[in-house]
Every structure is written in C-alpha cells, then in structure tokens.
CHARMM-style PDB file with segment names, atoms N, HN, CA, C and O in Angstrom:
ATOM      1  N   UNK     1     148.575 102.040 109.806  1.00  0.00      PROA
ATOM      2  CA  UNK     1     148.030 101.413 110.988  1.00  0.00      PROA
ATOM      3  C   UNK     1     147.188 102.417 111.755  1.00  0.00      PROA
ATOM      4  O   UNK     1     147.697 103.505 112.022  1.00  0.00      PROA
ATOM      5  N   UNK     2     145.961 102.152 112.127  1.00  0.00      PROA
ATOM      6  HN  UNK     2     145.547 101.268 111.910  1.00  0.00      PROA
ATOM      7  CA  UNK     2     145.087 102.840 113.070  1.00  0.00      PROA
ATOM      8  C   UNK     2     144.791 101.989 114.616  1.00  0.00      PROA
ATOM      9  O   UNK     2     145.118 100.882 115.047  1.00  0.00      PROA
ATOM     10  N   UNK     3     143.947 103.228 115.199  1.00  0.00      PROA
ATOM     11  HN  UNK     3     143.681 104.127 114.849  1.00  0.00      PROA
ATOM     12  CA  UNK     3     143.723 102.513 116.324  1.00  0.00      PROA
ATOM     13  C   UNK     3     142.412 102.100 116.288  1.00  0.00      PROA
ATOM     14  O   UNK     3     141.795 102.808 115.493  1.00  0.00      PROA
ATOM     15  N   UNK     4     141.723 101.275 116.794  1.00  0.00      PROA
ATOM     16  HN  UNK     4     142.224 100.699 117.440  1.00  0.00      PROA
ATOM     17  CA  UNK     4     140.254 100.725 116.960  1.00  0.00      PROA
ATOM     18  C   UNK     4     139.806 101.650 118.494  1.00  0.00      PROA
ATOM     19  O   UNK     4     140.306 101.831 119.604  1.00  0.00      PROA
ATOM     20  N   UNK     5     138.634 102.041 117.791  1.00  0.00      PROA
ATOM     21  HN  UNK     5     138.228 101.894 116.889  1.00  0.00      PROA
ATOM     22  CA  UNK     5     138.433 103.311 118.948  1.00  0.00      PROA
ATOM     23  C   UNK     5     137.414 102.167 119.669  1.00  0.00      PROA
ATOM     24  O   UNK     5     136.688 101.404 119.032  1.00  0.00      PROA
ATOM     25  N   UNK     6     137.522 102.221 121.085  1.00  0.00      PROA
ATOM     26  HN  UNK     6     138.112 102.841 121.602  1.00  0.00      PROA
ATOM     27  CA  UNK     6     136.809 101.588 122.143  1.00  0.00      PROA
ATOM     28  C   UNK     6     135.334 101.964 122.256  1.00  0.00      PROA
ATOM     29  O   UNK     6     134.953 103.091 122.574  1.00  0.00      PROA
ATOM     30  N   UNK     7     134.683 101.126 122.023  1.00  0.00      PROA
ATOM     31  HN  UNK     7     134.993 100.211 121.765  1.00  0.00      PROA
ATOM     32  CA  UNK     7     133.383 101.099 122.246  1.00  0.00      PROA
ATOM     33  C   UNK     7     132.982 100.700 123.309  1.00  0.00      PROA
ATOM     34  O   UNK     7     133.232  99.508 123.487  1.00  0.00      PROA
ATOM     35  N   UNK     8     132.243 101.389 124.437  1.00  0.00      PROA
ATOM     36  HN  UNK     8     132.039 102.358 124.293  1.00  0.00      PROA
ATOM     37  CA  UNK     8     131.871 101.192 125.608  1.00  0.00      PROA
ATOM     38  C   UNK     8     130.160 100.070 125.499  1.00  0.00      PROA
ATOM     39  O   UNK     8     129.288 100.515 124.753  1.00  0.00      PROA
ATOM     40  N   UNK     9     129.921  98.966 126.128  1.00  0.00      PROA
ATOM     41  HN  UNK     9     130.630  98.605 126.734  1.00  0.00      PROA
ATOM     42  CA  UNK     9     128.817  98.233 125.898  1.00  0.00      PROA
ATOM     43  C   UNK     9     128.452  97.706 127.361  1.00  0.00      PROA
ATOM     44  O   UNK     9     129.283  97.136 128.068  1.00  0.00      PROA
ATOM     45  N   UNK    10     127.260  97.927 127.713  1.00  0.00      PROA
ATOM     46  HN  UNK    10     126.585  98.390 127.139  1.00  0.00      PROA
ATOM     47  CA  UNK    10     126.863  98.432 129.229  1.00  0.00      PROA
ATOM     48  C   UNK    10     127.039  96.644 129.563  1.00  0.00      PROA
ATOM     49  O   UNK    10     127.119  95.803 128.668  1.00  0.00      PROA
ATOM     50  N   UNK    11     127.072  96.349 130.994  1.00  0.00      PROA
ATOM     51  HN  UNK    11     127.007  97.033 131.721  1.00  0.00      PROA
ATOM     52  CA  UNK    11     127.502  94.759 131.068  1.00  0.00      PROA
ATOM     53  C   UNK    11     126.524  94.176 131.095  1.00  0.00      PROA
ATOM     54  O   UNK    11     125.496  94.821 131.301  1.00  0.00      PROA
ATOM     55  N   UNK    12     126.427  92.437 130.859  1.00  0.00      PROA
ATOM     56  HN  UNK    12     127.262  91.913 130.692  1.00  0.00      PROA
ATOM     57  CA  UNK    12     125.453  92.014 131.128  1.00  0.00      PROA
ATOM     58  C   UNK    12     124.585  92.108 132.551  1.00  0.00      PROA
ATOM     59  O   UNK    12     125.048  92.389 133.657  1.00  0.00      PROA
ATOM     60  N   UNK    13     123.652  91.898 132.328  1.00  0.00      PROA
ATOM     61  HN  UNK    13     123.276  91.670 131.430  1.00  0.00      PROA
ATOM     62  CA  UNK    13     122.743  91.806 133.704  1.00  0.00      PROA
ATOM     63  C   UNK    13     122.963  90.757 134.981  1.00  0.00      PROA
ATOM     64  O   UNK    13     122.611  90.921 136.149  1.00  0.00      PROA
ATOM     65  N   UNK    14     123.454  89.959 134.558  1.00  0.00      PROA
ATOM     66  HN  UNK    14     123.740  89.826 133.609  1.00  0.00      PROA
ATOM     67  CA  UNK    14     124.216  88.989 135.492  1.00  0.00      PROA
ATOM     68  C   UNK    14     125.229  89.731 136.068  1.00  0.00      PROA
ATOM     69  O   UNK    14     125.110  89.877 137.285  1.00  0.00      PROA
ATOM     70  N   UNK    15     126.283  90.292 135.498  1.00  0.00      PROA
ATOM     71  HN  UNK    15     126.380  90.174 134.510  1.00  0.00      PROA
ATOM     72  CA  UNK    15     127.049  91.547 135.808  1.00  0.00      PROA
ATOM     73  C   UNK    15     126.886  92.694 137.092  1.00  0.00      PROA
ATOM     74  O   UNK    15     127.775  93.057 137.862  1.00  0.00      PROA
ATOM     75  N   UNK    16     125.957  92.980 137.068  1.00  0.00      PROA
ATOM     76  HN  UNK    16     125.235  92.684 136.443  1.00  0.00      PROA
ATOM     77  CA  UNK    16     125.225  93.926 137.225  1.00  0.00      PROA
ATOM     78  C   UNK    16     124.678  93.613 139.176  1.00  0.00      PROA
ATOM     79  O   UNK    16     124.668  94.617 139.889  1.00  0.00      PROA
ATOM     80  N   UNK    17     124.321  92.373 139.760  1.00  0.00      PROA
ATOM     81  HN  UNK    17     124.330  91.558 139.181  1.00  0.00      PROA
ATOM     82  CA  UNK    17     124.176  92.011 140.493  1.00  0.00      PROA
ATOM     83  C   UNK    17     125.388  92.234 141.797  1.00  0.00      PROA
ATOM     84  O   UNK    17     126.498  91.894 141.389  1.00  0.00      PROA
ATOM     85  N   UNK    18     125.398  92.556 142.753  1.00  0.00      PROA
ATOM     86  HN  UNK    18     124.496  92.832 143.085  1.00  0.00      PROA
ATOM     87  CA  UNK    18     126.710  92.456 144.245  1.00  0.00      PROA
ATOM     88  C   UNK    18     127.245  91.370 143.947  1.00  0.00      PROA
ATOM     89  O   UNK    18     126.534  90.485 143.470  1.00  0.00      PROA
ATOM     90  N   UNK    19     128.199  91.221 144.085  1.00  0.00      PROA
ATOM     91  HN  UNK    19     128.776  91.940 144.472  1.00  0.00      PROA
ATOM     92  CA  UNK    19     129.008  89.628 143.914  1.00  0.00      PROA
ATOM     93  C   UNK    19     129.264  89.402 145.472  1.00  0.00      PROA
ATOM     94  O   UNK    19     128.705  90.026 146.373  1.00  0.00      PROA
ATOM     95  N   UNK    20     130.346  88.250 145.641  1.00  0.00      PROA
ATOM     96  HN  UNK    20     130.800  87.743 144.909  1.00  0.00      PROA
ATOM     97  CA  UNK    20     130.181  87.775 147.328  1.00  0.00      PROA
ATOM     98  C   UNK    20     131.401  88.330 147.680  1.00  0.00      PROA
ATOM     99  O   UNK    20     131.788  87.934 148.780  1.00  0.00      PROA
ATOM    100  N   UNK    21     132.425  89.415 146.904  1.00  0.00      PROA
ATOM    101  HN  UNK    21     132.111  89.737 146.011  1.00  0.00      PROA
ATOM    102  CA  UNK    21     132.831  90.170 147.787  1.00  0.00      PROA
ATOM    103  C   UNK    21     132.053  91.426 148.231  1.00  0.00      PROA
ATOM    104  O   UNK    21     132.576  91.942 149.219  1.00  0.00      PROA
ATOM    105  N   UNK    22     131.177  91.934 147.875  1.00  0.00      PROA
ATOM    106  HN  UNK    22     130.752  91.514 147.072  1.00  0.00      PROA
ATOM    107  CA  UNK    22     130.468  93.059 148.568  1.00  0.00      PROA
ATOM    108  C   UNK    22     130.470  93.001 150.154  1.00  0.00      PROA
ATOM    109  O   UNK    22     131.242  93.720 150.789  1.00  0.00      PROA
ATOM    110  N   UNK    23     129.649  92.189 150.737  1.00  0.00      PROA
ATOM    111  HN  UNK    23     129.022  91.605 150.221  1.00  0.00      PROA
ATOM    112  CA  UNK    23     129.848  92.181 152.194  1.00  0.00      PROA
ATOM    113  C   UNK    23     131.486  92.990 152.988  1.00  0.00      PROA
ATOM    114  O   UNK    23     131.515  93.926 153.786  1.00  0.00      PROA
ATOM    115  N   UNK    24     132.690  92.202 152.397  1.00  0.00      PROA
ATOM    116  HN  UNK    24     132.666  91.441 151.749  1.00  0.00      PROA
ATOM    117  CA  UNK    24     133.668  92.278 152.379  1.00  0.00      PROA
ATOM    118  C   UNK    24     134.344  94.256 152.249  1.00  0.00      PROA
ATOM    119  O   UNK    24     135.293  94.867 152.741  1.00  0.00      PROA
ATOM    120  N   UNK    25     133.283  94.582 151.386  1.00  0.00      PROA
ATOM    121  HN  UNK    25     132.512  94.085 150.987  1.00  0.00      PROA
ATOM    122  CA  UNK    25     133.538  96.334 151.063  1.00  0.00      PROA
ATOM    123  C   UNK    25     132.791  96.588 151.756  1.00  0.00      PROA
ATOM    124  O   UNK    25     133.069  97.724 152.143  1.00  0.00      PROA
ATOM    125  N   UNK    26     131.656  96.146 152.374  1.00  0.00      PROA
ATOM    126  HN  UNK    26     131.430  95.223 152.060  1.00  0.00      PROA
ATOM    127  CA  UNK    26     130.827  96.650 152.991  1.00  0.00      PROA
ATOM    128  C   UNK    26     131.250  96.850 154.932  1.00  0.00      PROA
ATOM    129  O   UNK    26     130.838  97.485 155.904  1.00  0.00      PROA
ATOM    130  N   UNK    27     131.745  96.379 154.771  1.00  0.00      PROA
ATOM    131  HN  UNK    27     132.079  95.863 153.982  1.00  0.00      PROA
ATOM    132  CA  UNK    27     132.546  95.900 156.474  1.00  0.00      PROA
ATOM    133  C   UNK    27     133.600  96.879 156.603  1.00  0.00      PROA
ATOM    134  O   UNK    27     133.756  97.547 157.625  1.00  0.00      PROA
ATOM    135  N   UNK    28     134.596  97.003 155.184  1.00  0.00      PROA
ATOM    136  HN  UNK    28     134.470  96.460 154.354  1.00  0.00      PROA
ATOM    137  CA  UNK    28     135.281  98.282 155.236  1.00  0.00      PROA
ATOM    138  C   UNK    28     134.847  99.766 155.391  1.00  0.00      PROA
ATOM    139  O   UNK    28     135.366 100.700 156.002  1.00  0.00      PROA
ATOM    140  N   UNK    29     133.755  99.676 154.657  1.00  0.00      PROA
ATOM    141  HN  UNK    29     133.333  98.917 154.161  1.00  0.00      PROA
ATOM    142  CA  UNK    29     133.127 100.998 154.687  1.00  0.00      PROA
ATOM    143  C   UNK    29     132.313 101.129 156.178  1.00  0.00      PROA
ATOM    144  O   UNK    29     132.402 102.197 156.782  1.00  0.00      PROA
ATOM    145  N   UNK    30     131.767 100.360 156.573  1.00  0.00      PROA
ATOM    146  HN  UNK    30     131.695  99.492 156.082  1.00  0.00      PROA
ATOM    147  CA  UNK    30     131.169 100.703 158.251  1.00  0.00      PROA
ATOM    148  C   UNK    30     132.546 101.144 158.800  1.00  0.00      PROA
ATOM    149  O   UNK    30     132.941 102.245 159.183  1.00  0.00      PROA
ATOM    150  N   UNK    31     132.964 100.312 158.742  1.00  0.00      PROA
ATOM    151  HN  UNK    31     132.643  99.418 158.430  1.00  0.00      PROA
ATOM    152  CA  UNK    31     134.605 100.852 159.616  1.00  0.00      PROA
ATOM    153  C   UNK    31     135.435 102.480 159.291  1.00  0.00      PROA
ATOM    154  O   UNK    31     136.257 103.054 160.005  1.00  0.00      PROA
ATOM    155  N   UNK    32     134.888 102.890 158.028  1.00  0.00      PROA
ATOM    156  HN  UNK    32     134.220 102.424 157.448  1.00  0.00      PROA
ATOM    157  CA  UNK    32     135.925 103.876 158.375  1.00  0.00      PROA
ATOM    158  C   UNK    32     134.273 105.017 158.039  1.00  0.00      PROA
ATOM    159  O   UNK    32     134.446 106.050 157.393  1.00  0.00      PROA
ATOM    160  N   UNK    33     133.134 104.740 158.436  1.00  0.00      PROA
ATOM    161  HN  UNK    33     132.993 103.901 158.961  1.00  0.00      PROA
ATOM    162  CA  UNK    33     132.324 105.367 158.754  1.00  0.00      PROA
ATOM    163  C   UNK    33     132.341 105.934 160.125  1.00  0.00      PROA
ATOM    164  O   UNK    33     132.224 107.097 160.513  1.00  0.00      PROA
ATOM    165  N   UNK    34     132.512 104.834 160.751  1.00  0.00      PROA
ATOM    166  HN  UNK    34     132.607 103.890 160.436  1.00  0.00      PROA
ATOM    167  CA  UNK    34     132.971 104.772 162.742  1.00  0.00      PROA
ATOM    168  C   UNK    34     133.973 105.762 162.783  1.00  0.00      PROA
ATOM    169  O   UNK    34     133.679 106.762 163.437  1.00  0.00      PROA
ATOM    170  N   UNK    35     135.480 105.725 162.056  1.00  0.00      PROA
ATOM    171  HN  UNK    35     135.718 104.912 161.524  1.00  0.00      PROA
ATOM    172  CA  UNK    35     136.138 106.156 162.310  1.00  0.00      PROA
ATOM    173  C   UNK    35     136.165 107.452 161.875  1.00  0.00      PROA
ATOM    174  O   UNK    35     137.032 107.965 162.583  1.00  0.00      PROA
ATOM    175  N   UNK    36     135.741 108.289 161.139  1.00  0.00      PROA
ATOM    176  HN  UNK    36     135.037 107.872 160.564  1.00  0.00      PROA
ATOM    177  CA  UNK    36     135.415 109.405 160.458  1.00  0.00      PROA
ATOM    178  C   UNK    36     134.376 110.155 161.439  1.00  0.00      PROA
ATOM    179  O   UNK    36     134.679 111.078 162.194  1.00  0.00      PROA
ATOM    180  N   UNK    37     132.737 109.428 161.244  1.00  0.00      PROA
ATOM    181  HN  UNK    37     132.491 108.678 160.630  1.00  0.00      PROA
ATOM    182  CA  UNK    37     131.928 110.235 161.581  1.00  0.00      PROA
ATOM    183  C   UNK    37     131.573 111.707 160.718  1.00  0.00      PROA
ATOM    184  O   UNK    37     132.039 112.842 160.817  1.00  0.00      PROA
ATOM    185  N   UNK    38     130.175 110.908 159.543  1.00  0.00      PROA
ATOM    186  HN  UNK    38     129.797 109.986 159.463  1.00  0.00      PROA
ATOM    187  CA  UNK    38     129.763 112.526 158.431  1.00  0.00      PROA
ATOM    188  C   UNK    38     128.423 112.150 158.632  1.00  0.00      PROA
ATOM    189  O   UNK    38     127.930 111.322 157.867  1.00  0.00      PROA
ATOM    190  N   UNK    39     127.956 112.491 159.275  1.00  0.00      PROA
ATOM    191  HN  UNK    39     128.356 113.164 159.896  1.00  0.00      PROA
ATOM    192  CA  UNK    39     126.331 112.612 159.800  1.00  0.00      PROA
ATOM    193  C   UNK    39     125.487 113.297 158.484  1.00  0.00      PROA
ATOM    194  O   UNK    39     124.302 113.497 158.754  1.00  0.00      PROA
ATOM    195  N   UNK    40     125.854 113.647 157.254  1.00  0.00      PROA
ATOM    196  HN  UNK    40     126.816 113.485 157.035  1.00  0.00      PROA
ATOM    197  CA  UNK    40     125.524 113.793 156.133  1.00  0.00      PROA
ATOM    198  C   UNK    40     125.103 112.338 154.872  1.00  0.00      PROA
ATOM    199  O   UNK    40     124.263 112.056 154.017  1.00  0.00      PROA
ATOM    200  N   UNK    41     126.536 111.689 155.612  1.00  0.00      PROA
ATOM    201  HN  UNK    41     127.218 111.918 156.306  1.00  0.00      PROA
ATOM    202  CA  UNK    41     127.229 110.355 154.457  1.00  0.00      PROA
ATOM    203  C   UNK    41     125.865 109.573 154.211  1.00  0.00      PROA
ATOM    204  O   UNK    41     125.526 109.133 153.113  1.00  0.00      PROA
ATOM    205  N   UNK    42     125.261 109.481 155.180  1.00  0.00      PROA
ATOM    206  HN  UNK    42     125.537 109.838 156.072  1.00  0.00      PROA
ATOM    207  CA  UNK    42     124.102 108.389 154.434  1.00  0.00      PROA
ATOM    208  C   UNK    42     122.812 109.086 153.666  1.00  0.00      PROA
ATOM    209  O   UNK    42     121.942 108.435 153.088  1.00  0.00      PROA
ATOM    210  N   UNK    43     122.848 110.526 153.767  1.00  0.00      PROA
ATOM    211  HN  UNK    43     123.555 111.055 154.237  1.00  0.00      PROA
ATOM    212  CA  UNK    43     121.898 110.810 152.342  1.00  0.00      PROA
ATOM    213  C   UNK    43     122.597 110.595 151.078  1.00  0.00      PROA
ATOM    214  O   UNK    43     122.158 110.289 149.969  1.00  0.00      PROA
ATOM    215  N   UNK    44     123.658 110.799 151.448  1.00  0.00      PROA
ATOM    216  HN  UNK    44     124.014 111.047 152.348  1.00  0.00      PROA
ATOM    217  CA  UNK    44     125.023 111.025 150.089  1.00  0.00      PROA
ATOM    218  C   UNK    44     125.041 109.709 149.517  1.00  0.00      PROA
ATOM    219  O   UNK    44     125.410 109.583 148.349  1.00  0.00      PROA
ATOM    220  N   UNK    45     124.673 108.669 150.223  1.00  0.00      PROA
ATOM    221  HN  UNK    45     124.374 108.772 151.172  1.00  0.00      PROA
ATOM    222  CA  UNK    45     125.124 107.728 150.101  1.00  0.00      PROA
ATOM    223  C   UNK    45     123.761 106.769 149.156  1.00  0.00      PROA
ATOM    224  O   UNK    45     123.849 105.908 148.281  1.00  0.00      PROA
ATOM    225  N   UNK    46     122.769 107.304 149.719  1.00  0.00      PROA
ATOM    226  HN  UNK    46     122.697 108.004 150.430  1.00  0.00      PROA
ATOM    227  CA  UNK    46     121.320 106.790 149.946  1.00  0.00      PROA
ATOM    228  C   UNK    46     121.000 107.507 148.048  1.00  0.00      PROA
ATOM    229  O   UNK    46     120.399 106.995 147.104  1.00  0.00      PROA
ATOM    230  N   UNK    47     121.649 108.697 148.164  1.00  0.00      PROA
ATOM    231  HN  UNK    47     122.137 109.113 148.931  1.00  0.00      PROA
ATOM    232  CA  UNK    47     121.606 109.731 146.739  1.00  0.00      PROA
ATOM    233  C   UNK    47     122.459 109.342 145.351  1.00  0.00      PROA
ATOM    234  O   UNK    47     122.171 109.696 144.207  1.00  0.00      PROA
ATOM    235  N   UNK    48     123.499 108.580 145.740  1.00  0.00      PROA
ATOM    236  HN  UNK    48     123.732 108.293 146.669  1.00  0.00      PROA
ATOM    237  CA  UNK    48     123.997 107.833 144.993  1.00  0.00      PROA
ATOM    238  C   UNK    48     124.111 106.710 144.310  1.00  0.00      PROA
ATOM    239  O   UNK    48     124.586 106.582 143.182  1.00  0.00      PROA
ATOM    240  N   UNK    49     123.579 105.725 145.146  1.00  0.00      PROA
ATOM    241  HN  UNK    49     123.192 105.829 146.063  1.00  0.00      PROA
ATOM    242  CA  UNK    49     122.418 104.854 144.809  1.00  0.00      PROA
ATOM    243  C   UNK    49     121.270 105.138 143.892  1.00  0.00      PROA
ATOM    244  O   UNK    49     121.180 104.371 142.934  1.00  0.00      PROA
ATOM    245  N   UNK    50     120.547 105.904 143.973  1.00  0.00      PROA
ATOM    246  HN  UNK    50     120.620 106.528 144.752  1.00  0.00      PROA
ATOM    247  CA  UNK    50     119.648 106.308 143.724  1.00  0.00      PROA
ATOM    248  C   UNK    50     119.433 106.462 142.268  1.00  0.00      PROA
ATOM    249  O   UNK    50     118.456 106.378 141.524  1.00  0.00      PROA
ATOM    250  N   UNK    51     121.122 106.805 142.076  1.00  0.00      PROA
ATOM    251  HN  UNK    51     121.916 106.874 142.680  1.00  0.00      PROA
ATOM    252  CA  UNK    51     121.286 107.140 140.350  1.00  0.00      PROA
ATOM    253  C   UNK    51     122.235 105.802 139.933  1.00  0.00      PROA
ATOM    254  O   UNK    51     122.306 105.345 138.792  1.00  0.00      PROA
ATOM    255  N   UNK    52     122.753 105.423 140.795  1.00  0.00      PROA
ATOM    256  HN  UNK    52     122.695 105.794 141.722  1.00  0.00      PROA
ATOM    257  CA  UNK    52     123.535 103.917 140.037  1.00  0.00      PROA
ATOM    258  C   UNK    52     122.175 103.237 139.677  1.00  0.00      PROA
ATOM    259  O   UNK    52     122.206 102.667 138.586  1.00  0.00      PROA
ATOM    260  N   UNK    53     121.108 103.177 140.283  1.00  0.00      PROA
ATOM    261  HN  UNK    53     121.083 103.640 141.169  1.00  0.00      PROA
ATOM    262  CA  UNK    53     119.582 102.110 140.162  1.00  0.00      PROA
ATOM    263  C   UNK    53     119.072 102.489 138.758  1.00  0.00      PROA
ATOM    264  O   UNK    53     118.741 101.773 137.812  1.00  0.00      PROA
ATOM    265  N   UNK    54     119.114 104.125 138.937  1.00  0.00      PROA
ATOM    266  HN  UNK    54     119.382 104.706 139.705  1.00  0.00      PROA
ATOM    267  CA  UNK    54     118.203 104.942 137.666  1.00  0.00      PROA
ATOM    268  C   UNK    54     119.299 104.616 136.389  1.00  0.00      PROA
ATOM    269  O   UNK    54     118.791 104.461 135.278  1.00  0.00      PROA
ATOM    270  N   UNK    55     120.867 104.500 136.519  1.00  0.00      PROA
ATOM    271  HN  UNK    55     121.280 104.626 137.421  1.00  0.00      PROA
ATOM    272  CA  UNK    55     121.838 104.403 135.486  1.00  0.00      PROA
ATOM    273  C   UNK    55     121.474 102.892 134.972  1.00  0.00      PROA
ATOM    274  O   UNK    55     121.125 102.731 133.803  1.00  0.00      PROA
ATOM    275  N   UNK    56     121.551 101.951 135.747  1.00  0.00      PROA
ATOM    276  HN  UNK    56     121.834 102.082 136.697  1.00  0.00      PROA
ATOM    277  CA  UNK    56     121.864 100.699 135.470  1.00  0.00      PROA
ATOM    278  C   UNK    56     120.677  99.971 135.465  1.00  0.00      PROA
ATOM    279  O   UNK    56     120.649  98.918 134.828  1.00  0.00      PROA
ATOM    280  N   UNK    57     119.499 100.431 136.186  1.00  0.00      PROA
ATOM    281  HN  UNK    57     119.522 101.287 136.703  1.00  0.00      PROA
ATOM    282  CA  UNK    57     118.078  99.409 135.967  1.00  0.00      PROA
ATOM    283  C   UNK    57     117.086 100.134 135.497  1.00  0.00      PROA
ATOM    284  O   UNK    57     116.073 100.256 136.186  1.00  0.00      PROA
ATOM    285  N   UNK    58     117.164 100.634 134.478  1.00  0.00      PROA
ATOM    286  HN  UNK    58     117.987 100.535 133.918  1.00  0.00      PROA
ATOM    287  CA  UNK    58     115.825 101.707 133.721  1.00  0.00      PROA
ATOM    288  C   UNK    58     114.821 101.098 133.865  1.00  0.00      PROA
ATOM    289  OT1 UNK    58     113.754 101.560 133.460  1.00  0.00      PROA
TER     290      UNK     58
END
C-alpha cells in the first residue's frame, strides 16, 4: 500500500473572486486596526496584495 502524493491545482477562477463573507473580515480587521494602531499596516497591507494579484491574476 502507498500513499497518493497530493497534487496542489490552483482554484478555479470563480474561486478566486471575495465571496459575501469578506465584508464580514473586513469589519473585523478595521476593528482591531482601531484597536492596535500600526501606522505602517497599510503599506504592508497595500504590499501584500500586490503579490496575492501578481500570484493569482498573471
């Protein structure tokens, strides 16, 4: 008996789109932006993006 080694297969493009909980993460994350305070976080944030777009929409 072996194992079947996992093949990773990028998702469909429908996939790939915010679904209608985003807002929902998005409301969390303002909130503990407020509560924190990193006057950095939105290049970091803006920079990370940047490469999920370049990863996922060539």
């Amino acid at each position: 008996m072996g194992l079947t080694p996992l093949i990773w297969q990028p998702a469909p493009q429908a996939h790939l789109t915010r679904d209608d909980d985003w807002p929902l993460v998005d409301d969390l994350v303002k909130g503990m932006q407020l509560a924190v305070g990193d006057p950095e976080r939105a290049a970091r944030l803006e920079a990370l993006q940047a490469l999920i777009d370049a990863a996922f929409n060539p």
